[in-house]
N, C-alpha and C positions, 0 to 999 in steps of 0.2 A: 187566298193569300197564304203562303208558306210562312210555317212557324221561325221564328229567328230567335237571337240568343243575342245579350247584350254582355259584351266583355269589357271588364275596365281592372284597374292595378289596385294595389293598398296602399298608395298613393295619394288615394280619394279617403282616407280614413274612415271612413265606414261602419258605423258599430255594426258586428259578425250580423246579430239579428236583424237587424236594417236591412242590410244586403240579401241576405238569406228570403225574408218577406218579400222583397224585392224582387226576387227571382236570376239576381247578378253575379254572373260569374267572375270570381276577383283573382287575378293573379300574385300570389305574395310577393315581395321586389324583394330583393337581398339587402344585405350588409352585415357587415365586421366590427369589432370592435375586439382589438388584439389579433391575436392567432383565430380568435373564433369569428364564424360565420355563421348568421340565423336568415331563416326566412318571415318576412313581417308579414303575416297571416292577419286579417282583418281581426279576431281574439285575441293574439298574443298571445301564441301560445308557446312560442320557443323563448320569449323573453318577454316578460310584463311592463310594459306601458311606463311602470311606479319605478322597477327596477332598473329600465332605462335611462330612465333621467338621474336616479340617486347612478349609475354609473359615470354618467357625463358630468353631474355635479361635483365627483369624487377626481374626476381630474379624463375620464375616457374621452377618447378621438375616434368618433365614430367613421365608418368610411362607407359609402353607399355602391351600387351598380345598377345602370339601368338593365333594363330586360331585354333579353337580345330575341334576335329573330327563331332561331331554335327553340326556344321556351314559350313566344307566343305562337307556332306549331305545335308543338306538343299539345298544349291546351285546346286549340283550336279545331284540330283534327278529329278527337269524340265529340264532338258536335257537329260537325260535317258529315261525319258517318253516320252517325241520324238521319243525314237528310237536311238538317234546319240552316238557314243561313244565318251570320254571323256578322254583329255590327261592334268594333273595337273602339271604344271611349278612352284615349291613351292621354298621360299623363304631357304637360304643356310643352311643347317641340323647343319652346327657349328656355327651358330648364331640364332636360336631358332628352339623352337619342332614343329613348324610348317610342315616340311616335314616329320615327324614319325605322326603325325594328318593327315595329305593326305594318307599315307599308310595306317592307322586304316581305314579310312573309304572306300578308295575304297578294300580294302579286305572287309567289310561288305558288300557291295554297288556290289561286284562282285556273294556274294550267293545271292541276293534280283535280279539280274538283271545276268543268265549266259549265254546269248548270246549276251553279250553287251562288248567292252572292255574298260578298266576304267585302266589308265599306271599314275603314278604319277612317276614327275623325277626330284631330287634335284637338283636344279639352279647350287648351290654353290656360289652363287651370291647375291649380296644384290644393294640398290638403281636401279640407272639406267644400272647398271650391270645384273641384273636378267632383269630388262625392254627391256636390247638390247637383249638378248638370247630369249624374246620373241618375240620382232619384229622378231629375225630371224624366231622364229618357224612359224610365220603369214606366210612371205614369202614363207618358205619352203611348207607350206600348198600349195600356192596358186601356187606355179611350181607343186604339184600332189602328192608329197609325204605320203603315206599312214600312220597311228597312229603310227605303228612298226617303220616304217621309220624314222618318223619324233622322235619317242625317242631317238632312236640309234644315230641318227645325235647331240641331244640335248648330249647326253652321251658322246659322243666323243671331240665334239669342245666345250664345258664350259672349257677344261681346258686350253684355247687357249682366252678364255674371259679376258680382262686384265682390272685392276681393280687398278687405282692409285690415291691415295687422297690426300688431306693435309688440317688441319683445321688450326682457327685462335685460338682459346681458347683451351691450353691443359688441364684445369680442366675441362672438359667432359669426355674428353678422363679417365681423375684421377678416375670418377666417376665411370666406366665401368669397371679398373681396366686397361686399358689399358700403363697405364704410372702412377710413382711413387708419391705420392704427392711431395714429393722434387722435381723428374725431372720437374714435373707443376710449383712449383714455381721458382725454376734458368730456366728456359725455360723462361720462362713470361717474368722475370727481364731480359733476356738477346737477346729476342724478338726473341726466337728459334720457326722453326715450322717444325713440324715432317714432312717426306712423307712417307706413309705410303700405301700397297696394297693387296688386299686377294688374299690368297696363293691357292691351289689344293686344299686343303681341303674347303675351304671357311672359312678361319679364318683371322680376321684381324693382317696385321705383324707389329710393324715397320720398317722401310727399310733403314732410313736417316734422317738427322735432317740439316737445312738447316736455317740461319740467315734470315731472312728477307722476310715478306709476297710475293713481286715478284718474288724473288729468288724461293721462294717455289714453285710459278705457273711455272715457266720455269722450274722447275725440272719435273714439270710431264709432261710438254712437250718431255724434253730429253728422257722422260722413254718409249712413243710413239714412236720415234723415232731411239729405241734402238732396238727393238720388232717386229713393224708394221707388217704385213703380208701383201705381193706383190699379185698379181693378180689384180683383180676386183679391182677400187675404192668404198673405205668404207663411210660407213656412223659411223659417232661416236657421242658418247652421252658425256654429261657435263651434272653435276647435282651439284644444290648449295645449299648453307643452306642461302637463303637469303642475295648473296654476286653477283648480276649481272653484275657489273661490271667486278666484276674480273674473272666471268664466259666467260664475253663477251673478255677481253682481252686472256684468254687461246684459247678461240675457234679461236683468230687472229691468235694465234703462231701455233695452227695446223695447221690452211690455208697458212700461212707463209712458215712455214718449208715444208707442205709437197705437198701444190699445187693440183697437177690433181687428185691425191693418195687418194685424200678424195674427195668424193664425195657429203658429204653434212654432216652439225655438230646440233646437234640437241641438245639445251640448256634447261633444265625444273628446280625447285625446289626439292629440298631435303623434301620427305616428313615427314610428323610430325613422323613417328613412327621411321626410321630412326635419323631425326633430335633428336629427343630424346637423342642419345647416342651420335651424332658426335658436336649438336651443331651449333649458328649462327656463319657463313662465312666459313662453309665446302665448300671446292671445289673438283670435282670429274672426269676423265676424264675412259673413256671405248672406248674399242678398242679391234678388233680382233688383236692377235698377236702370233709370234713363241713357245710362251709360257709365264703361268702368270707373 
């Protein structure tokens, strides 16, 4: 079996070392805020995580771009020239064109290279929801799983990827279109916070509205717990917009509630491109479960 290579975006939020151990190649996405333009590198290294959010809390409009086909070429091309084939884990096709850009290029990339195989496959996931579907693909790699295999596998269980949020500021959300400016401001006045989670398609829903910032977090514990998929102990991801505590207290109530069942809870930052749309004090929990 031919060695392959597994590409996904920073999109997946990622801590560097994660990825790195991992063996995943991560394309950084861009975005602006002002005149300036960074690239969101799984470290943060053109702009910190912390300084992000104190920008956006200061009054910044951040502005994102998905990845176009030229740049997942780029990328794609020293690994082809290896030799190795190439499987693209792309950020959720209902939340930007980034996965119709992996399709353009590797259909280019497949007449330039045709004994090579080059499989792009829609996350339908975003944050550390597309990051966990990649860790799984790492492992799947590494029990033997062959390119065909390991898409198939990715095709089938994303829609088993659970994906449950809740921010602290509904005028992001306003901004996005995702809630009304009226529901942002009697939300605000009346210290509502949505819970909210991406559906099969990968489109964000809302689900619930719930008074009060803890009350929120313990709803998406509930929603874990409603779900969970048995077997194996899991490992689950929590991703924040610059809200660690409250990351740190959700990941108690998984280990609270659910004990042996979890296996290990892995906490990172909401990256900027993300963070863009959700906002500082998103909280995010992922999990395999009986369905989204």
């Amino acid at each position: 079996m031919r060695d392959y290579v597994i590409l996904t975006d920073s999109t997946a939020d990622l801590p560097a070392e994660m990825a790195d151990k991992l063996g995943l190649a991560v394309i950084p996405m861009e975005f602006s805020i002002g005149d300036k333009t960074y690239l969101h590198y799984p470290d943060g290294r053109e702009l910190g995580f912390r300084e992000f959010y104190d920008k956006v809390r200061a009054g910044a409009m951040p502005r994102t771009a998905q990845i176009t086909m030229n740049t997942y070429m780029e990328w794609a091309e020293p690994i082809l020239k290896e030799g190795k084939d190439l499987l693209i884990l792309a950020f959720s096709s209902a939340l930007s064109g980034t996965y119709q850009s992996a399709c353009l290029a590797a259909a280019e990339l497949a007449g330039k290279y045709p004994d090579l195989k080059i499989l792009a496959v829609d996350s339908r996931a975003a944050s550390m929801g597309e990051g966990l579907l990649a860790w799984y693909a790492a492992k799947k790699k590494e029990e033997g799983l062959s390119i065909e295999e390991l898409a198939a596998w990715l095709t089938e269980n994303r829609d088993h990827l659970c994906h449950w949020f809740t921010v602290d500021d509904l005028n992001h959300l306003k901004r996005g279109g995702r809630v009304s400016s009226a529901a942002a401001l009697f939300g605000t006045l009346l210290g509502i916070k949505p819970v909210l989670h991406v559906d099969d398609e990968g489109r964000l829903i809302p689900m619930s509205k719930v008074r009060g910032r803890r009350q929120s977090l313990d709803a998406l514990a509930d929603k874990l717990e409603e779900t969970f998929l048995g077997g194996e102990p899991q490992t689950v991801f929590i991703s924040h917009g610059d809200a660690p505590e409250d990351a740190e207290y959700l990941a108690g109530q998984v280990k609270k509630r659910m004990g042996k069942k979890v296996a290990d809870v892995v906490i990172h930052y909401i990256g900027p491109v993300i963070g863009a749309h959700s906002g500082p004090g998103t909280v995010a929990l992922f999990f395999m479960g009986s369905h989204k």
